[in-house]
LOLUMMI-898776 format. One record per residue (C-alpha): residue in one letter; x, y, z. Coordinates in pm, 1 decimal, always signed. Layout:
N
  rest        xx        yy        zz
     a         X         Y         Z
...
REM end
This chain:
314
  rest        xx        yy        zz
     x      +0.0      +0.0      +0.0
     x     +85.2    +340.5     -73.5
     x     -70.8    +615.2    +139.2
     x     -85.7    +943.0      +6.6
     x    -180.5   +1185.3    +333.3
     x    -354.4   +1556.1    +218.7
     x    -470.8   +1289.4    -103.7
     x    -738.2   +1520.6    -177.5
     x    -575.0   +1792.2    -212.0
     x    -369.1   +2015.2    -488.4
     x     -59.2   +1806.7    -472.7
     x    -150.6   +1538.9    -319.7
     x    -427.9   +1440.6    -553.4
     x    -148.2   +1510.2    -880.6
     x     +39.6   +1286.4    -685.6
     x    -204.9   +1005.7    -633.7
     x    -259.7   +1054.6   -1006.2
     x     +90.4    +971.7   -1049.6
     x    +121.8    +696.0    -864.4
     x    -183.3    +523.7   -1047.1
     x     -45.2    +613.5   -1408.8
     x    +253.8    +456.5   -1269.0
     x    +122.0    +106.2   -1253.5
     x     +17.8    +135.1    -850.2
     x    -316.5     +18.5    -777.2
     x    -346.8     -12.6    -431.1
     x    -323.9    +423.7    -345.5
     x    -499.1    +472.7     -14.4
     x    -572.9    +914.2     +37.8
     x    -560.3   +1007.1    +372.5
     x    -761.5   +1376.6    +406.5
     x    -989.8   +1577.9    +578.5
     x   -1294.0   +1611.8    +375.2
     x   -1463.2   +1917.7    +599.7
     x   -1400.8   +2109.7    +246.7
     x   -1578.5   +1918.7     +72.8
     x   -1543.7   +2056.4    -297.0
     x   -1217.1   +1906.0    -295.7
     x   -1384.1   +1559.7    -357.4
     x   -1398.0   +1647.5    -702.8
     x    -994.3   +1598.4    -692.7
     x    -956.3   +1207.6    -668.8
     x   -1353.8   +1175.1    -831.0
     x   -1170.8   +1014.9   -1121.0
     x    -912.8    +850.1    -931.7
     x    -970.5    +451.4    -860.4
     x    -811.6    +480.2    -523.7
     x    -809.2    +178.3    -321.5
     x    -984.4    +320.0      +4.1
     x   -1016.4    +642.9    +114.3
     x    -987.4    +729.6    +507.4
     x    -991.2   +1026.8    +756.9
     x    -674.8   +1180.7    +904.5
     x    -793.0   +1132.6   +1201.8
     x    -905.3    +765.6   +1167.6
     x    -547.9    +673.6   +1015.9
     x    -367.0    +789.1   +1277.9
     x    -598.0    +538.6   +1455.6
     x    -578.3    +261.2   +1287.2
     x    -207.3    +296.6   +1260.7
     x    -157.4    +227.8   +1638.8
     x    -474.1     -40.8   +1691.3
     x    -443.3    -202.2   +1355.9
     x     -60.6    -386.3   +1317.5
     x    -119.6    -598.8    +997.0
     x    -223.2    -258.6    +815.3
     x     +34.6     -43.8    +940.3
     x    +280.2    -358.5    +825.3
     x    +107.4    -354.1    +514.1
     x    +223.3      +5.8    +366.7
     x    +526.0     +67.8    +163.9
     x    +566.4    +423.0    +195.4
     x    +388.1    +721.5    +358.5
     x    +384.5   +1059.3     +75.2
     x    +305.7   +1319.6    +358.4
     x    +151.3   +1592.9    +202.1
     x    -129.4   +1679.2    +415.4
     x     -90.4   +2040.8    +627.1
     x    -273.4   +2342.8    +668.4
     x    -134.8   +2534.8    +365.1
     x    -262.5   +2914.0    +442.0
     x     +29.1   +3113.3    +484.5
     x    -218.8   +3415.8    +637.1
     x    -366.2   +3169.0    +914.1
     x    -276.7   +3318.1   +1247.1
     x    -418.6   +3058.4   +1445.2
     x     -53.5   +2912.8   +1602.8
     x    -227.5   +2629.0   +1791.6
     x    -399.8   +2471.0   +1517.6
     x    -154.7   +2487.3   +1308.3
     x    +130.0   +2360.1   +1486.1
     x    -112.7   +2070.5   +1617.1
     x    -219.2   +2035.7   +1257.1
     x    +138.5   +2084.0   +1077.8
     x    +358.4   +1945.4   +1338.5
     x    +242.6   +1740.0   +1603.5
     x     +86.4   +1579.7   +1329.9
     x    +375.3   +1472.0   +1078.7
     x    +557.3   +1400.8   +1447.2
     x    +323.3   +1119.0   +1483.5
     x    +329.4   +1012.8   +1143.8
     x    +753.6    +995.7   +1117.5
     x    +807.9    +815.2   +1445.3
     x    +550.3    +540.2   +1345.7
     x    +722.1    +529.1    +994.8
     x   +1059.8    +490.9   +1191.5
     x    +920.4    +199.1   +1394.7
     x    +783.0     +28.2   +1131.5
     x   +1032.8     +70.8    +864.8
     x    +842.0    +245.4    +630.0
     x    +987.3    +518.2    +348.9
     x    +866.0    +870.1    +486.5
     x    +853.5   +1107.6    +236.2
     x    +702.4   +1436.1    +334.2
     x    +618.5   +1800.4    +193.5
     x    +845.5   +2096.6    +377.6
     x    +799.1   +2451.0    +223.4
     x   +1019.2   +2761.1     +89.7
     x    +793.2   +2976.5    +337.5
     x   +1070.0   +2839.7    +601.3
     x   +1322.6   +3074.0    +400.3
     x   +1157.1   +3408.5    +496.3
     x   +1306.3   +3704.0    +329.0
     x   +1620.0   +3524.1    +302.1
     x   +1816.9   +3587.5     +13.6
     x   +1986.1   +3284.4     +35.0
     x   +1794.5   +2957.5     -50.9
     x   +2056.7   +2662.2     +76.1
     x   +1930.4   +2434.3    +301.5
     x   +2101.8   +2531.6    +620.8
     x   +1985.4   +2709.1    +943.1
     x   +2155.7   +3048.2    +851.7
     x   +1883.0   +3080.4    +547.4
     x   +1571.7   +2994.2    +755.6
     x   +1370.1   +3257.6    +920.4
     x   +1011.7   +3245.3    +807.0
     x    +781.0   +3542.5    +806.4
     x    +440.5   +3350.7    +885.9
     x    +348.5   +3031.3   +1184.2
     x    +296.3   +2849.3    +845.8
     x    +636.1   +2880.5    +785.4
     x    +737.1   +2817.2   +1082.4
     x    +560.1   +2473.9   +1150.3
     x    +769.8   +2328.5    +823.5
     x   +1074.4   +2496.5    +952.4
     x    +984.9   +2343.6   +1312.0
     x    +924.2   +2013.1   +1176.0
     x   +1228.2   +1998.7    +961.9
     x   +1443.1   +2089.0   +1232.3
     x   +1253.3   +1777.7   +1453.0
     x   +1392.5   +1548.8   +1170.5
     x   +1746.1   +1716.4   +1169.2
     x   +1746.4   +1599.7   +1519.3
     x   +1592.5   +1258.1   +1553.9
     x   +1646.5   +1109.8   +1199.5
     x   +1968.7   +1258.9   +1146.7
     x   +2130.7    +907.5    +978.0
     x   +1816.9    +668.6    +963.0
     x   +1749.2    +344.2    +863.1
     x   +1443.1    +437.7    +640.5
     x   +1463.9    +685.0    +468.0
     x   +1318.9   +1011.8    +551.3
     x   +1305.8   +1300.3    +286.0
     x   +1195.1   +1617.4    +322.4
     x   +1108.9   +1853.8     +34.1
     x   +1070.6   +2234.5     +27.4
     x    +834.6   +2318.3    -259.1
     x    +842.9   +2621.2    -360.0
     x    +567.1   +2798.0    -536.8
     x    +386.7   +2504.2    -655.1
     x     +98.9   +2563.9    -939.4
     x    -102.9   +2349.1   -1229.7
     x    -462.9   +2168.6   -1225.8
     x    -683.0   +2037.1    -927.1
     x    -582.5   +2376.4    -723.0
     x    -920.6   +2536.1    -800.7
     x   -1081.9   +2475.1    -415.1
     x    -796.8   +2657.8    -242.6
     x    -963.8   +2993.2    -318.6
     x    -753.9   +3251.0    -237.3
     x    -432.4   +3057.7    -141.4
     x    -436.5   +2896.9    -537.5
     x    -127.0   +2981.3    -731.4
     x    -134.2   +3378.0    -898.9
     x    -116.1   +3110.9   -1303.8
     x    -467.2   +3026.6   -1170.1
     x    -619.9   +3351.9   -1036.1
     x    -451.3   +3498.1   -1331.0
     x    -626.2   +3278.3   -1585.9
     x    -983.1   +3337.6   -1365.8
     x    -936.7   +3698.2   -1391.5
     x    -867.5   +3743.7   -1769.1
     x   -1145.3   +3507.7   -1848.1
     x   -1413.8   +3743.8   -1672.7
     x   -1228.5   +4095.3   -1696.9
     x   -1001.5   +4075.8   -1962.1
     x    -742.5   +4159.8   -1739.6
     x    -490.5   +3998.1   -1495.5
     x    -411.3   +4215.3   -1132.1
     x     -64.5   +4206.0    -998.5
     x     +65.1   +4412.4    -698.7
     x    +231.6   +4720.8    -719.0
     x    +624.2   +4738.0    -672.6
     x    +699.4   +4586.6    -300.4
     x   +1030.1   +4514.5    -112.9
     x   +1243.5   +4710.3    -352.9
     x   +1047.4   +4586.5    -697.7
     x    +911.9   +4769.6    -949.9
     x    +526.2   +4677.7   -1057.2
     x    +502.5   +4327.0   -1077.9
     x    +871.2   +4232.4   -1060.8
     x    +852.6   +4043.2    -726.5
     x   +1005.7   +3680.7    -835.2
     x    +949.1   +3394.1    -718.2
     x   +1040.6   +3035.7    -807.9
     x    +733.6   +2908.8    -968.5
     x    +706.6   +2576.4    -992.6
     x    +471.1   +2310.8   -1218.9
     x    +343.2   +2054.6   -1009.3
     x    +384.2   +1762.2   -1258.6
     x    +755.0   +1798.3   -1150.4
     x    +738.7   +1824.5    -760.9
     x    +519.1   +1509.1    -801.3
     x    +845.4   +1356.2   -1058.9
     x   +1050.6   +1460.7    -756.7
     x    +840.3   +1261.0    -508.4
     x    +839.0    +950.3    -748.4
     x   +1253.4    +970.7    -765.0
     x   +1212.9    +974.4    -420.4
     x   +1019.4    +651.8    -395.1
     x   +1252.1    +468.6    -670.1
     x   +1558.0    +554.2    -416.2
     x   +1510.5    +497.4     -83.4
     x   +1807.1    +538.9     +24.3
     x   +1834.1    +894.1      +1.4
     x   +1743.0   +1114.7    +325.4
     x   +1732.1   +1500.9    +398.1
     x   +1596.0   +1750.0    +340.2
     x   +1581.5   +1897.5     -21.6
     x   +1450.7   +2196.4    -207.4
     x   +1218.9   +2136.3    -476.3
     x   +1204.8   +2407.7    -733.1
     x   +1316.4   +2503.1   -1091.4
     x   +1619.5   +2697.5    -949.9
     x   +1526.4   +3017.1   -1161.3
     x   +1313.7   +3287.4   -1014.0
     x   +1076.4   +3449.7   -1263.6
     x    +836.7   +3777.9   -1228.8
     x    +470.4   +3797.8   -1165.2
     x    +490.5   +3967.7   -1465.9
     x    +616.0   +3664.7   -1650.8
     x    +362.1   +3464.2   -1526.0
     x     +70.0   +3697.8   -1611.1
     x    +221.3   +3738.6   -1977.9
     x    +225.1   +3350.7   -2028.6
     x    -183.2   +3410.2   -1899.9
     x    -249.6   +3638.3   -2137.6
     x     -64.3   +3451.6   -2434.1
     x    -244.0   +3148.8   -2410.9
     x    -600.6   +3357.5   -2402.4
     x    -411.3   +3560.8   -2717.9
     x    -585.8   +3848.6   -2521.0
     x    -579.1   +4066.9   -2215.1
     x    -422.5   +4341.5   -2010.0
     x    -211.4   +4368.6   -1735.2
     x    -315.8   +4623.4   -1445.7
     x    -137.1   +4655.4   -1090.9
     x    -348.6   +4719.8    -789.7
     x    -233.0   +4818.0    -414.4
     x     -43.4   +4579.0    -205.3
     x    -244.7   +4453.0     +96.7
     x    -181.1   +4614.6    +373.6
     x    -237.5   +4268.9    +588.4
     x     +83.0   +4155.7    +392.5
     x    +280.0   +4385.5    +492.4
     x    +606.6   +4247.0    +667.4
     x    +508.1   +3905.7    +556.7
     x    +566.7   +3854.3    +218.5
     x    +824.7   +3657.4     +45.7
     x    +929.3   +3939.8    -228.9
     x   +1257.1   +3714.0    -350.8
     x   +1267.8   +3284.2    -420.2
     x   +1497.2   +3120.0    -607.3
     x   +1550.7   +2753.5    -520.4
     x   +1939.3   +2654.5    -436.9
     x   +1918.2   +2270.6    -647.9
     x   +2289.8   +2207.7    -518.9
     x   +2156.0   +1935.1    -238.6
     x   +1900.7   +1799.5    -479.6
     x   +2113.0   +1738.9    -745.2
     x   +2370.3   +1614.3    -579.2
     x   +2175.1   +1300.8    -483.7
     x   +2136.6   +1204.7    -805.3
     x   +1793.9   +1296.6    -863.3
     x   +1814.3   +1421.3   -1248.3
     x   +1408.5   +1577.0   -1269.3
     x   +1399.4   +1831.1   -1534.8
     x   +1149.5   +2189.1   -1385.1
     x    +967.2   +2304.2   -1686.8
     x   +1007.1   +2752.1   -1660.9
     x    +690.8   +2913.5   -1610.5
     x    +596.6   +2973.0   -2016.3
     x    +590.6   +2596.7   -2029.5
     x    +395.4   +2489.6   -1780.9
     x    +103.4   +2790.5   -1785.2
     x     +59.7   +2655.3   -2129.0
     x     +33.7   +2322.3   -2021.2
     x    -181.1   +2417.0   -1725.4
     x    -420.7   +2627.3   -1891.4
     x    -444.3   +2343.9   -2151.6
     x    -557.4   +2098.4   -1911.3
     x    -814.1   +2347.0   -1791.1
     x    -992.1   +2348.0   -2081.4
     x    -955.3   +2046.0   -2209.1
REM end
């Protein structure tokens, strides 16, 4: 069995995808269906059994010849909202979770592959995995960076392998149900389709209009990263998984607007409520990455919009 936790989600239900076009039948999502438009993200996906977070964790701990029974854990289940305040639920959610999760895969022997974030970076300017880089400007960010630094320290040289990766800004199809927190390819795309026009912010943290950069990221490849990840178990850390090329707003927007062949550009305001907490600058550092081998090619951002937006309306 392969469990796939956050299953229902935007990268978790590309990755349970995946994993079925790659010949595994036996996919079990792990999610919490309280949002329940995101059914509608494994509706066409002949998973093998679908259960609750909270049930799994369960059934882990009463239930020995199914927690025996899995081959790897793909943790991608969190609390994503980088502009949720609420600490408590999402270090309970975020971290004490996963905590759970890697300590039974440790017992048990069982691959633990798990989704970390750039938000742990902050306003760094340097995107290396090391301590000196990480300060993050949100609690999101801070229960990845907490949870990565809870592997550093108890799964520093495991026996199963536990990998860590730090998407960065992750975008393509089955995002549609996170609303506001869906990537700026897909809010771009839903804005030129009713106005005719895609909004970007105003200059910010030293950029002109609609210069901020970040590392934008199709997620066809993160979910090629996980599946390298899988095929090698015997790789463990914690990796960033990005293009390694930072590209503007701007850039995105135009690849928007090229696919529609029409449409404007027009910069609005930054929000105030983002004010001190916005990641201005990303640029995944693919040193560690690539130095374990793993040879995934990160399609730049003209690519994948087009293959994005095709998928849309296909």
């Amino acid at each position: 069995m392969h469990v796939v936790t956050g299953g229902a989600g935007f990268i978790g239900s590309n990755l349970v995808r995946k994993l079925l076009d790659s010949g595994h039948d036996d996919v079990i999502v792990v999610d919490d269906l309280r949002n329940g438009h995101k059914f509608v993200n494994i509706a066409d996906l002949p998973i093998a059994d679908y259960i609750d977070k909270d049930d799994f964790l369960q059934k882990l701990e009463s239930d020995k010849a199914f927690a025996t029974g899995i081959n790897a854990v793909l943790h991608q289940g969190a609390c994503s909202e980088t502009t949720e305040w609420d600490g408590r639920f999402m270090m309970q959610n975020n971290y004490a979770y996963s905590q759970r999760l890697l300590h039974h895969c440790l017992k048990q022997g069982t691959p633990f592959v798990y989704a970390s974030s750039a938000a742990v970076y902050g306003a760094s300017l340097a995107f290396g995995e090391h301590p000196d880089n990480e300060l993050p400007l949100n609690v999101y960010g801070y229960s990845k960076l907490q949870f990565d630094r809870y592997v550093r320290r108890v799964a520093a040289a495991p026996d199963t392998q536990v990998a860590g990766l730090r998407y960065f800004n992750v975008y393509g199809p089955r995002e549609q149900h996170k609303g506001a927190m869906a990537s700026v390819a897909w809010h771009f795309d839903q804005q030129v389709r009713e106005d005719g026009e895609a909004r970007l912010f105003v200059g910010s943290g030293g950029y002109d209009d609609g210069e901020q950069q970040r590392d934008f990221v199709y997620v066809d490849d993160v979910c090629a990263v996980n599946l390298w990840f899988l095929d090698h178990p015997e790789v463990s850390g914690v990796f960033n998984t990005g293009t390694g090329r930072a590209q503007s707003f701007n850039d995105v927007a135009r690849a928007v607007i090229a696919w529609h062949g029409t449409g404007r550009i027009r910069y609005i305001p930054f929000p105030g409520h983002l004010e001190g907490a916005y990641q201005s600058y990303t640029q995944a550092d693919l040193t560690g990455l690539r130095k374990t081998g793993c040879d995934v090619d990160f399609r730049p951002v003209e690519e994948g919009v087009k293959n994005y937006l095709d998928q849309l309306s296909g």
